[in-house]
C-alpha positions, 0 to 999 in steps of 0.5 A: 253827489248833489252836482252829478244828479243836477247835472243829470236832470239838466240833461234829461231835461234838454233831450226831452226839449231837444228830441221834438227839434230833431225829429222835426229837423229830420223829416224837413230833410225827407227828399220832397217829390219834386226832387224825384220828379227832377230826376226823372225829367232829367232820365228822359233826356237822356233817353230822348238823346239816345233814341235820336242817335239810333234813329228811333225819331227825328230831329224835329221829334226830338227837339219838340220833347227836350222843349215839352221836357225842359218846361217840365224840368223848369217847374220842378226845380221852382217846386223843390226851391220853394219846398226847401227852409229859407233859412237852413239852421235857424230853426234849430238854432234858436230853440238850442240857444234859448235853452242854453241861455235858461240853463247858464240863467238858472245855474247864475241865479243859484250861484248868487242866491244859492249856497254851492258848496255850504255844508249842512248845518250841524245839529249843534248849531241849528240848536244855537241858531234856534236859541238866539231867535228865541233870546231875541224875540221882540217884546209885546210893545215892538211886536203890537208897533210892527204888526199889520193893522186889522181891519176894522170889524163893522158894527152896528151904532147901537152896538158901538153905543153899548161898548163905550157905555161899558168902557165908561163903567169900567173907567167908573167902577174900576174894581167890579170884575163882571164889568171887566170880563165884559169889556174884554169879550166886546173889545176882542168882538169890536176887533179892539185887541190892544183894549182887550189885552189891557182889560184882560190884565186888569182883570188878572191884575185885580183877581190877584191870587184867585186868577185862574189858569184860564185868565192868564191862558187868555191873557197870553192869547190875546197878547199873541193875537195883538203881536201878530201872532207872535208868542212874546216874552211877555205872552210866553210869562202869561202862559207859562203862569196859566201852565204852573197853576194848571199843568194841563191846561190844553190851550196854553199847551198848544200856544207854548208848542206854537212858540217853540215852533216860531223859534226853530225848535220843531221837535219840541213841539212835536212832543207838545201837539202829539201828547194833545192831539192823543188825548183830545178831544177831537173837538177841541179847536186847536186839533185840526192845526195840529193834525195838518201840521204833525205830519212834518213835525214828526219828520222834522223831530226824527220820527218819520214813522209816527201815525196820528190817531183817526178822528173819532167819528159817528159809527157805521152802524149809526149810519146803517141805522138812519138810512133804514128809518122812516122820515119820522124816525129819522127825524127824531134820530136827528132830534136825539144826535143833536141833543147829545152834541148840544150836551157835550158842548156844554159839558166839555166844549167843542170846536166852532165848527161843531158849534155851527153845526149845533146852531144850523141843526137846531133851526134844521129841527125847528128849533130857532130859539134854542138856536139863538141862545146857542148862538149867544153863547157862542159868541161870549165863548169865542170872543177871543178868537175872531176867526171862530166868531168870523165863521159861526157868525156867517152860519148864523146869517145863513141860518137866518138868526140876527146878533 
């Protein structure tokens, strides 16, 4: 089956290059005007013969108009040579050559790189495949060697002189736990992830038993991000410690579906981002990946049919509502959505973009100062991710706040 529909797009395909050189090759062969012209000189030969044997005119008559007829002719046929193609197939040829020679190109560079004839895999089968690219993960230390190197964040000198001022700290005070939070959160916005990592396992290291699911969940993210992102058995320990003390801990969820998906084992996490991107909130950080993303995963664990919920958004009514106010009402409006959106924030989160829409909104309504303490806090809450800091940090700037 898989050769008769290859052959019959190869063939639809070489008629549609094919059809434009026929037809142009046709209309070359249309008799051109000289060719009638010819013909009809050639007519009036003959009749100028006849007319001389019946005596109709003379034979000084006669001769003038073969000569007057002959020049006639004489320019006709040099019209009809010059109207006919120099070389009478090589136009078609080179077209029909140069499409042979793509296809027998294509047909080689898949019988080489291709696999003609190979069997699909068997669910058993891709199963082992999956389990041995798990098994031979490479380790936190291999992963860190052979990951690309990135690039150094800019800094300001005195911000360079804080952060080794609390490197020196720490190395002083060894035990003081708020030391190492801080390190950890400067050292991942210095860009320093491998520092970060290190100090985010002392810290676990000295909590002990009081670390918290969100210690080691951040532990496992910063091993990833450190790894290339690549979720290590060492991350994977991490995580699965954040998960045995809080089951439902959402991020480190989402990075053990993460896993899954490095490793060939695409059903499973479907069944891991599913259960997260219904029970939201649409806020969290992680929801736009794993909606861009569902859509296949759901093919690819089996369920074609699966529909992902609708983002949650304002209500029609609410934007009736505003487009009806005053420009003092609306004002005010917008006063209220944004109190409401800087409440939840700090009630149950949110993704950076709702951060930078708080932070943009704040100055938007006069409020630069609040704005500023947002962006702070900000900051201290994304410091592990340096695309969300990358991003809430360009609309800081635009909205004209400093560090």
């Amino acid at each position: 089956m898989f050769w008769i529909i290859c052959a019959a797009l190869v063939l639809v395909v070489a008629t549609a290059i094919l059809s434009p050189i026929r037809r142009a090759r046709s209309e070359t062969r249309a008799e051109p005007a000289a060719a009638y012209d010819l013909q009809v000189y050639r007519d009036q030969l003959r009749e100028v013969d006849r007319d001389l044997q019946r005596g109709v005119i003379g034979a000084g008559d006669a001769a003038r108009l073969k000569t007057e007829i002959g020049r006639k002719i004489l320019e006709a046929d040099r019209r009809l040579s010059e109207s006919q193609p120099q070389s009478g197939g090589g136009a078609s040829v080179l077209p029909v050559a140069a499409l042979a020679l793509i296809l027998v190109a294509a047909g080689g560079l898949y019988w080489r790189q291709g696999a003609p004839g190979a069997a699909d895999m068997p669910m058993a089968e891709r199963l082992r495949t999956a389990q041995l690219s798990y098994d031979n993960r490479p380790s936190q230390a291999q992963a860190e060697a052979a990951a690309p190197k990135a690039a150094p964040v800019e800094m300001s000198e005195e911000d360079q002189r804080l952060i080794q001022q609390l490197r020196e700290t720490v190395a002083a005070r060894p035990d003081d736990a708020q030391g190492l939070t801080f390190l950890v959160t400067y050292e991942t916005r210095s860009g320093n992830i491998a520092a970060a990592r290190e100090a985010q396992q002392r810290l676990i290291d000295l909590r002990g038993s009081k670390a918290t699911a969100d210690d080691y969940m951040r532990l496992g993210a910063l091993m990833a991000e450190a790894a290339g992102g690549i979720i290590t058995p060492e991350a994977e320990r991490a995580i699965g410690q954040a998960l045995q003390i809080d089951p439902g801990q959402s991020q480190a969820r989402y990075l053990i579906g993460l896993m899954y998906l490095q490793n060939g084992r695409p059903d499973r996490t479907f069944v891991i981002w599913r259960q997260l991107l219904e029970e939201g909130p649409e806020t969290a950080p992680w929801i736009p990946l794993i909606r861009a993303s569902i859509p296949d995963l759901a093919w690819l664990a089996g369920e074609p049919d699966y529909t992902a919920p609708a983002p949650t958004g304002p209500s029609a009514a609410d934007m009736a509502a505003a487009q009806d106010m005053t420009p003092q009402e609306r004002q005010e409006f917008i006063r209220g959505m944004v109190a409401q959106l800087e409440d939840r924030l700090a009630t149950d989160g949110g993704s950076p973009e709702e951060w930078g829409r708080l932070i943009s909104s704040l100055v938007v309504v006069g409020e630069e100062e609040r704005a500023q303490n947002i962006w702070a806090e900000a900051q201290s809450t994304f410091a592990a991710s340096p695309e969300a800091l990358a991003m809430l940090r360009a609309v800081a700037e635009n909205a004209g706040l400093g560090e």
